[in-house]
C-alpha positions as CSV (number, residue, x, y, z in Angstrom):
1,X,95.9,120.4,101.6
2,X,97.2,116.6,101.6
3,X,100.5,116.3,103.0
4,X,103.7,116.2,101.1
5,X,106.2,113.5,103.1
6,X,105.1,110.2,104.1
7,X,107.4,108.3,107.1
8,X,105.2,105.2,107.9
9,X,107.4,104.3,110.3
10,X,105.2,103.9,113.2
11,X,105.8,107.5,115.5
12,X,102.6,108.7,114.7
13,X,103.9,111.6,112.6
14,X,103.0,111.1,108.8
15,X,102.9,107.3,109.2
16,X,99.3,107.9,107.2
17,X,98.3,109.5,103.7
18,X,94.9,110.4,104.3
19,X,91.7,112.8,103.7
20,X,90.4,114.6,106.7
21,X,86.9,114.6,105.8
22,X,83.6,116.0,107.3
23,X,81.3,112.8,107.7
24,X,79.5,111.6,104.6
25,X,81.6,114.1,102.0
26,X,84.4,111.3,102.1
27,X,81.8,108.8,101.0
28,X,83.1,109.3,97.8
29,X,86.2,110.0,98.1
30,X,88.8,108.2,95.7
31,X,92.8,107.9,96.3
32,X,95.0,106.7,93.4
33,X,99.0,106.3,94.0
34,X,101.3,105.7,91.4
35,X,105.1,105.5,91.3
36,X,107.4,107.4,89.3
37,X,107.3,105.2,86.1
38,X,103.3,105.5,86.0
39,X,102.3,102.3,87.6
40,X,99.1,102.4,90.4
41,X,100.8,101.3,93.7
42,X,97.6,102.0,95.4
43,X,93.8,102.4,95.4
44,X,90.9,102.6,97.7
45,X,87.7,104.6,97.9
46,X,86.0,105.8,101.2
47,X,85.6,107.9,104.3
48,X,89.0,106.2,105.5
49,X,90.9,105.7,102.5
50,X,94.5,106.5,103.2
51,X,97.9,105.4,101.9
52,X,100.7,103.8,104.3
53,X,103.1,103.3,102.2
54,X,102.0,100.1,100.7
55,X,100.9,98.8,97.9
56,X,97.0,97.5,97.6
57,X,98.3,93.8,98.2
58,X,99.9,94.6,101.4
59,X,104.0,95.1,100.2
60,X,105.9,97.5,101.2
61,X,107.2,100.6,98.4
62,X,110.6,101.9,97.8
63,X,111.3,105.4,99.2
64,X,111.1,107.9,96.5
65,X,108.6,110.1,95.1
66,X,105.2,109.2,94.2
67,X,102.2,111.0,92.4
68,X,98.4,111.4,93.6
69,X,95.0,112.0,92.4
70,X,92.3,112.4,95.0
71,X,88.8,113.1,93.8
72,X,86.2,114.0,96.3
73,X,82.6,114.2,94.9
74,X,84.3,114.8,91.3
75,X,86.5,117.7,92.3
76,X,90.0,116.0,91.6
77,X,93.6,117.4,93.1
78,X,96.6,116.2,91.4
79,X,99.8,116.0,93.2
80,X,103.0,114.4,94.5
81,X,104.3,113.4,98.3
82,X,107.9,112.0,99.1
83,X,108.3,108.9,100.5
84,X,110.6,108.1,103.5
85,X,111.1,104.8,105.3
């Protein structure tokens, strides 16, 4: 179960929205973020995919709610995780 608060604040507590994967099942693994109005705030595919609260090109998001889909080998999980700075 992906968490459901993000603090990328550095503590090492939630700083990190990411799969925990056995080896070679995250292979092809896909993470898209979007913020409330609908707009992709973040992609990547991979074993280490995660989201830190950033958008692909490095800038940091507002706090606030934002949605998920994660699809692992086609099996996709929809969701949403809060956002705190």
């Amino acid at each position: 179960m992906p968490p459901t608060i993000l603090t990328p604040n550095g503590d090492g507590l939630n700083d990190l929205f990411k799969l925990d994967l056995p080896f070679g099942i995250g292979s092809c693994a896909s993470i898209m973020v979007f913020n409330r109005w609908g707009m992709k705030v973040f992609d990547s595919n991979g074993q280490n995919s995660g989201w830190d609260g950033r958008t692909t090109a490095g800038e940091k998001v507002p706090e606030g709610t934002y949605f998920y889909i994660i699809d692992v080998n086609g099996i996709t999980k929809k969701g949403s995780l809060t956002l705190i700075d």
